[in-house]
C-alpha positions as CSV (number, residue, x, y, z in Angstrom):
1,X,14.0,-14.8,10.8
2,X,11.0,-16.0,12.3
3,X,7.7,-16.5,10.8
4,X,6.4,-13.0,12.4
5,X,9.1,-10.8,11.0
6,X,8.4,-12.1,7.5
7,X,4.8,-10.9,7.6
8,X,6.2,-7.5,9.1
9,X,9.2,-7.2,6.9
10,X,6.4,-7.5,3.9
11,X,3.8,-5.3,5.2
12,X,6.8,-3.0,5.7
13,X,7.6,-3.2,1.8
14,X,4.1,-3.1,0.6
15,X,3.9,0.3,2.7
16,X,7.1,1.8,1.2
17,X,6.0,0.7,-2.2
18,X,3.0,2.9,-1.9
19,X,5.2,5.9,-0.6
20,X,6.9,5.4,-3.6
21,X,4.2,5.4,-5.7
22,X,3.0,8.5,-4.7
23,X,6.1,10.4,-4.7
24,X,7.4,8.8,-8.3
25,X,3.8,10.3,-9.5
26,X,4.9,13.5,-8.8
27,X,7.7,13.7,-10.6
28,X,7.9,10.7,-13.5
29,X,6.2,10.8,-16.7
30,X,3.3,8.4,-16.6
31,X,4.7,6.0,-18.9
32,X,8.4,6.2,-17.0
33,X,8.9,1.9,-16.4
34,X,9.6,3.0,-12.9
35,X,6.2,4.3,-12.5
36,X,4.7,2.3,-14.5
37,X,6.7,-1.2,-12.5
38,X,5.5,0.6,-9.3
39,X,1.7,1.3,-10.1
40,X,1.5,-2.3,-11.6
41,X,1.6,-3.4,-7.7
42,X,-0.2,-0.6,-6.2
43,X,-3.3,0.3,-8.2
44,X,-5.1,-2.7,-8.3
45,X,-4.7,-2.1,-4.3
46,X,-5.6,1.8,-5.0
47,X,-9.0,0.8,-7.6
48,X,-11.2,-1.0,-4.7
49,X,-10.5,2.1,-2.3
50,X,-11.0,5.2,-4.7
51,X,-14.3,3.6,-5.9
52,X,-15.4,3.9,-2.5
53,X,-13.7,7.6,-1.8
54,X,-13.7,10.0,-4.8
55,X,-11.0,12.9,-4.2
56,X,-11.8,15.5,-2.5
57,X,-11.1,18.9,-4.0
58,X,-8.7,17.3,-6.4
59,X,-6.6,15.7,-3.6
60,X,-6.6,11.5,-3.7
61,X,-6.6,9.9,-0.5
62,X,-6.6,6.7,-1.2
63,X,-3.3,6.1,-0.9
64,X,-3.4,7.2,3.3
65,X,-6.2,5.1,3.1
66,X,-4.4,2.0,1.7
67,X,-1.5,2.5,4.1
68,X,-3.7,3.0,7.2
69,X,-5.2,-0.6,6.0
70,X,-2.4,-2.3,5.7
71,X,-1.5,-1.5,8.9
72,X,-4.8,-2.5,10.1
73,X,-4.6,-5.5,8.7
74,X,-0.9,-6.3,9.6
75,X,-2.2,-6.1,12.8
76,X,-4.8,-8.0,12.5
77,X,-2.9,-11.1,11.0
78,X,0.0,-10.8,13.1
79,X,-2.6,-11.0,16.7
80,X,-4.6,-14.0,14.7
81,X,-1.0,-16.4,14.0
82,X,0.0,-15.1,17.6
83,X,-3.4,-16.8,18.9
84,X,-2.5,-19.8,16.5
85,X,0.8,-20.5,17.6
């Protein structure tokens, strides 16, 4: 496994972390240690972004937001080491 598919294999977690975050918030109790394990990694990602982009009618889109960045910046490091190396 090279160097390039690391940083995509962990982007790739990082993204299906968030899905589950979302969906476990749906249907866990807050204080579930599932959700709780899972928004220990995603909400200090989620806090910068909602600050920025209330809800909107009740509906939080900061986590589309998040994954739509990650991508972005996936992207972005992935064409930067390609330029490096």
């Amino acid at each position: 496994m090279d160097l390039f598919e690391i940083i995509g294999l962990v982007f790739k977690i990082l993204s299906y972390v968030v899905l589950a975050d979302v969906i476990v918030s749906w249907v866990l109790d807050p204080f579930h240690p599932v959700r709780s394990f899972l928004d220990s990694i995603v909400q200090p990602m989620l806090e910068p972004i909602r600050r920025m982009l209330p809800p909107v009618t009740g509906i939080d889109f900061s986590p589309f937001l998040l994954l739509l960045l990650l991508t972005i910046v996936q992207s972005l490091v992935l064409r930067i080491l390609a330029s490096v190396l």
